[in-house]
One Martini backbone bead per residue (centre of mass of N, CA, C, O) as a GRO file, in nm:
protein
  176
    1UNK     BB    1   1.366   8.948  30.761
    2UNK     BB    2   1.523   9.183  30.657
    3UNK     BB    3   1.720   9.161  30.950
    4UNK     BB    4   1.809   8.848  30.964
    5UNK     BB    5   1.962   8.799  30.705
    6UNK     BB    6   2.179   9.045  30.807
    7UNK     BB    7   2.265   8.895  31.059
    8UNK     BB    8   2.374   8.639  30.904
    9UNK     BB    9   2.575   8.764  30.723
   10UNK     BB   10   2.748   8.928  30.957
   11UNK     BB   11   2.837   8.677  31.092
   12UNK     BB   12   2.945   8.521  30.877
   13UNK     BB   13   3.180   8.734  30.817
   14UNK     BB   14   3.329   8.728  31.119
   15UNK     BB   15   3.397   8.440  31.062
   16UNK     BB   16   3.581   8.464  30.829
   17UNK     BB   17   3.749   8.658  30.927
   18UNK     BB   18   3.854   8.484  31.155
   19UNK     BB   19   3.970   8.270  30.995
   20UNK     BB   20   4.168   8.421  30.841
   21UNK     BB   21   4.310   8.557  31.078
   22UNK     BB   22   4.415   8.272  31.204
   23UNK     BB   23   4.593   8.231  30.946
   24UNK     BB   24   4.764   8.480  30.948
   25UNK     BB   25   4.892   8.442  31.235
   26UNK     BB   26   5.011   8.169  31.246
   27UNK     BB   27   5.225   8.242  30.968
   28UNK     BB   28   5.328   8.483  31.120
   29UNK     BB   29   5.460   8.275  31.374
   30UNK     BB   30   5.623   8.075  31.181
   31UNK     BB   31   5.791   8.293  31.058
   32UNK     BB   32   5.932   8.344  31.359
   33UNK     BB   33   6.031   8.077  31.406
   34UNK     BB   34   6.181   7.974  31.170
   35UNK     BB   35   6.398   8.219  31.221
   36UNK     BB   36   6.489   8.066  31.495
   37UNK     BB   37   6.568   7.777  31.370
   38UNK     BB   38   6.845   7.893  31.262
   39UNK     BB   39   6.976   7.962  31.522
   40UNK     BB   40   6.928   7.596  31.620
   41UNK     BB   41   7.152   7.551  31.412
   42UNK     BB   42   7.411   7.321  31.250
   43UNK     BB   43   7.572   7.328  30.998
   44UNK     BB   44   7.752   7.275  30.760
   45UNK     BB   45   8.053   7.420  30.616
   46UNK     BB   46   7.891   7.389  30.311
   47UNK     BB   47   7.678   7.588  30.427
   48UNK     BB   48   7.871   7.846  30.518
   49UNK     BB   49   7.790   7.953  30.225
   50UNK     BB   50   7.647   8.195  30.091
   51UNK     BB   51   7.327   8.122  30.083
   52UNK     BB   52   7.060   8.112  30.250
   53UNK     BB   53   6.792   7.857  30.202
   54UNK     BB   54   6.461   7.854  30.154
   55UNK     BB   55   6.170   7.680  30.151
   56UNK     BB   56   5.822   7.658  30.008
   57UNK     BB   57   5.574   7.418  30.053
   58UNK     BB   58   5.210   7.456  30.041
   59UNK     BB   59   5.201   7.791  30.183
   60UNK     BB   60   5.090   8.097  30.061
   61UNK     BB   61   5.147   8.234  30.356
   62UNK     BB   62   5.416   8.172  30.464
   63UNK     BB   63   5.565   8.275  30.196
   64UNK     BB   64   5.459   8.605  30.264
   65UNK     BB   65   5.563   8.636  30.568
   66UNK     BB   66   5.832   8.572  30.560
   67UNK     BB   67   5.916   8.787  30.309
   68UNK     BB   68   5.851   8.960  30.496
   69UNK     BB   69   6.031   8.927  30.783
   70UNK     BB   70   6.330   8.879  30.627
   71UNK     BB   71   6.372   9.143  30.584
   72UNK     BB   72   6.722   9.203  30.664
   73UNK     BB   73   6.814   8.913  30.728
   74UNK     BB   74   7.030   8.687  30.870
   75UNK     BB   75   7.254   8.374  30.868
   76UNK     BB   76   7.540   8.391  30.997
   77UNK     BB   77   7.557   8.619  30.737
   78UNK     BB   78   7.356   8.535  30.523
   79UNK     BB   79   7.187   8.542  30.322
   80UNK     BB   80   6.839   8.525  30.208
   81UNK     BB   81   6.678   8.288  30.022
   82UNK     BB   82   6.317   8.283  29.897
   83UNK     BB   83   6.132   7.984  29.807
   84UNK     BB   84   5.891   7.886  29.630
   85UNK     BB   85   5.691   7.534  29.555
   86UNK     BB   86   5.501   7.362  29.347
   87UNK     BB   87   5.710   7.078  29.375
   88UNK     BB   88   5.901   6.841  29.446
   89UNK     BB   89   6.064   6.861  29.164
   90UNK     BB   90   6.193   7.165  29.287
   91UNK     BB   91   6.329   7.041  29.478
   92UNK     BB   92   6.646   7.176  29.644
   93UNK     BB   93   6.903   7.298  29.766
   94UNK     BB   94   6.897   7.335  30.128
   95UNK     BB   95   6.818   7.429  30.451
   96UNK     BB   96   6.493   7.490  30.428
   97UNK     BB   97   6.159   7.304  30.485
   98UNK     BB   98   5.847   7.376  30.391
   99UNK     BB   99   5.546   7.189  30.470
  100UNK     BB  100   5.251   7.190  30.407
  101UNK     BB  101   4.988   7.024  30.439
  102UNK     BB  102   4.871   6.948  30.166
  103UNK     BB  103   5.202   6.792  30.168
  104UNK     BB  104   5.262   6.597  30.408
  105UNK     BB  105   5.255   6.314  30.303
  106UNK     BB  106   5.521   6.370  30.141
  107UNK     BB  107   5.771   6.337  30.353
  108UNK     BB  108   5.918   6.061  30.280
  109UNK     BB  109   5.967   6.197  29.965
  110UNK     BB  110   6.153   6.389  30.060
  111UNK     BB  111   6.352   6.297  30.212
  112UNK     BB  112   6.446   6.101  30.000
  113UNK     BB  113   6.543   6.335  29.795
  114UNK     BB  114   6.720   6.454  30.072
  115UNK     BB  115   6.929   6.262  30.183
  116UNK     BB  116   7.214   6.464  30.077
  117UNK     BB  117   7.085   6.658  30.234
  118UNK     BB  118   7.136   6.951  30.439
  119UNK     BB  119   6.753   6.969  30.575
  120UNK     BB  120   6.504   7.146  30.757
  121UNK     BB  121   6.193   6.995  30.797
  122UNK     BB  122   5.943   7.187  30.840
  123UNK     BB  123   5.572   7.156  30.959
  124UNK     BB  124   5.174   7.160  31.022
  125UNK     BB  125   5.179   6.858  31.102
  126UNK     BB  126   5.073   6.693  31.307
  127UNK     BB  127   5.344   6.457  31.384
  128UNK     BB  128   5.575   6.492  31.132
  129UNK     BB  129   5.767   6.370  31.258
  130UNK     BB  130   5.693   6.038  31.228
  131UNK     BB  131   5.753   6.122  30.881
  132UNK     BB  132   6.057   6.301  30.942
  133UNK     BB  133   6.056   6.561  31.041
  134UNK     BB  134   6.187   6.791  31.256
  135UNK     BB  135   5.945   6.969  31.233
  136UNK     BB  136   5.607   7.026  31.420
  137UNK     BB  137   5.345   7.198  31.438
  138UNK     BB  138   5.117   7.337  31.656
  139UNK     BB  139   4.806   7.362  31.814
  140UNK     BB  140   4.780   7.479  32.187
  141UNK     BB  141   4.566   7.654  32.341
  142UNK     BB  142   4.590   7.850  32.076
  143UNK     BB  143   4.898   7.773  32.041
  144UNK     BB  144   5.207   7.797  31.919
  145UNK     BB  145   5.363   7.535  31.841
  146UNK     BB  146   5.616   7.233  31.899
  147UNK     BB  147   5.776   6.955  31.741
  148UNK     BB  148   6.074   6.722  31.801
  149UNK     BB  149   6.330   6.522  31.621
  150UNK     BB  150   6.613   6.472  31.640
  151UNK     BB  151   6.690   6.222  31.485
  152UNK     BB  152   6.618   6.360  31.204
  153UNK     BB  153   6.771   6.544  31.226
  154UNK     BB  154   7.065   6.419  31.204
  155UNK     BB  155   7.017   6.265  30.985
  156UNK     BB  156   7.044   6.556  30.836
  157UNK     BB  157   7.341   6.663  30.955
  158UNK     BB  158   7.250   6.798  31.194
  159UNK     BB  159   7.276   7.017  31.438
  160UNK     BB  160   7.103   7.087  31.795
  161UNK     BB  161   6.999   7.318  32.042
  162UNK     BB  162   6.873   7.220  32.317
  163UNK     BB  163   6.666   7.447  32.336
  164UNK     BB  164   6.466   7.307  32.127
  165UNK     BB  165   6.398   7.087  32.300
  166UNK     BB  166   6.305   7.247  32.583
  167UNK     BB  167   6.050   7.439  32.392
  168UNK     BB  168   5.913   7.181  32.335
  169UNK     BB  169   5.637   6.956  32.359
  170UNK     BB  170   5.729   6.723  32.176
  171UNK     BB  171   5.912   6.424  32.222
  172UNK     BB  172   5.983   6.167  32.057
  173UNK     BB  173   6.117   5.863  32.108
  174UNK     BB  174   6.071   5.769  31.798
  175UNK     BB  175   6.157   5.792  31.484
  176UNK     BB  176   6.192   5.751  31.135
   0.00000   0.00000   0.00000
């Protein structure tokens, strides 16, 4: 009986290993993924002074992995400055904001609260493209991609290159 105990002990921490390691590896995918959106974006000239800054609402996994990954990179020469925040009402003047899951709902509300400000949103939550963000990760045969939507990104007053359009899996064809 004790050798079944210890038997079911370890299966259960290998699975629960095994879901840990792939929630950090996925954050850190997610964070190699956003500094290459940085690269195909085109923010206005009123952006491209100062520091470059990203957000991160409701992910303390992305906004870890960033944290290493970012150091002593920048985005077109500005410094990145990386800050979390814990509540929509933190949430300002920014170049891109990652939004978790946990907060995916509001994503609404978060457009609208941003709607002055030129912020590449992108979130983990599947479809969250037709919520408003410019873009949304999915894992599709286990592995990471995103979906993108021109329409919002446009309408949040930047430009994107071509090519994150033809490396995403879903292009919906109107979002809102």
């Amino acid at each position: 009986m004790k050798t079944k105990n210890t038997f079911l002990i370890l299966c259960l921490l290998l699975v629960l290993g095994a879901k840990s390691f792939s929630q950090s590896t996925t954050a850190k995918d997610q964070s190699k993924f956003i500094y290459n959106f940085t690269r195909e974006i085109e923010w206005p000239s009123d952006y491209k002074n100062g520091s470059f800054t990203i957000l991160v609402l409701g992910s303390t996994e992305v906004y870890g992995e960033l944290k290493n990954y970012l150091n002593d990179k920048t985005v077109a020469g500005q410094h990145i400055i990386l800050k979390s925040v814990g509540s929509i009402e933190e949430i300002n003047k920014c170049h891109v904001l990652f939004v978790g899951k946990g907060n995916a709902q509001d994503i609404l509300t978060i457009r609208k609260k941003l709607s002055n400000s030129k912020t590449l949103i992108i979130t983990d939550k599947k479809e969250g493209v037709r919520d408003g963000a410019g873009i949304s990760f999915v894992i599709m045969n286990g592995r990471l991609n995103y979906e993108i939507s021109p329409e919002n990104i446009v309408k949040m007053g930047l430009k994107y290159s071509p090519d994150l359009v033809d490396m995403a899996v879903d292009v919906p064809l109107a979002s809102r």
